[in-house]
Structures are given as structure tokens and as C-alpha cells.
N, C-alpha and C positions, 0 to 999 in steps of 0.2 A: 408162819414165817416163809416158809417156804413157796404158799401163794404170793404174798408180798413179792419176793425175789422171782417169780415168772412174771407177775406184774409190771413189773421194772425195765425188766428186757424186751417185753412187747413196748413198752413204750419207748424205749430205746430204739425198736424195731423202728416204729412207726416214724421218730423223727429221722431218722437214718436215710428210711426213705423221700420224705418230705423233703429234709437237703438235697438227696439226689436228683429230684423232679424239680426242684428250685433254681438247681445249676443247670440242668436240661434246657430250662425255660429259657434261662439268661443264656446260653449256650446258643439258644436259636434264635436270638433276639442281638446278640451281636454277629452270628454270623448274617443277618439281613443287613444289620449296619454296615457290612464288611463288603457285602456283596454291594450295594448303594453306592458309597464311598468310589470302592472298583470304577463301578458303570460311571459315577460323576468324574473320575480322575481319566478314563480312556473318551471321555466327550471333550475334556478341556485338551487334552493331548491331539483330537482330530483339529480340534479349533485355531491351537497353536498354530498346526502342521500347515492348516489353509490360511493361518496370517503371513507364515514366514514365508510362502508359496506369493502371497501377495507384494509382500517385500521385494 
């Protein structure tokens, strides 16, 4: 019984961390999006700048 019940918590263990390294992933994987996004919103912002400069 009592193996059973260490058994249980190691595997508990392991998804525990399996979530964590899962959110890790997605974690770095929107912060690339974030950073992208950024760098495409401050290209549209210089573009504006030198339309309305054209204006």
C-alpha cells in the first residue's frame, strides 16, 4: 500500500513538472509573439510618421 502511495506522488511529481515546462514553453513562445507584433506595430508607427511628414 504504501508503495502504491509513493507511486502516485512520483507521478504526481512528474506531471507537475511536465505542466510546468509546458507553460515554460508557451511562455516563450508568446513572448516571441509579443516581441514580433512590437517590432511590426513600431514599423507601421515610423511609416505613418513619414506619410503624415508627406502630407
Amino acid at each position: 500500500m504504501r508503495q502504491e502511495v509513493q507511486d502516485c506522488h512520483l507521478e504526481m511529481d512528474e506531471m507537475h513538472d511536465q505542466f510546468r515546462e509546458d507553460e515554460a514553453i508557451e511562455f516563450r513562445e508568446m513572448q516571441k509573439d509579443l516581441e514580433a507584433t512590437a517590432k511590426n506595430c513600431r514599423i507601421l508607427q515610423f511609416k505613418l510618421r513619414k506619410m503624415e511628414r508627406r502630407n
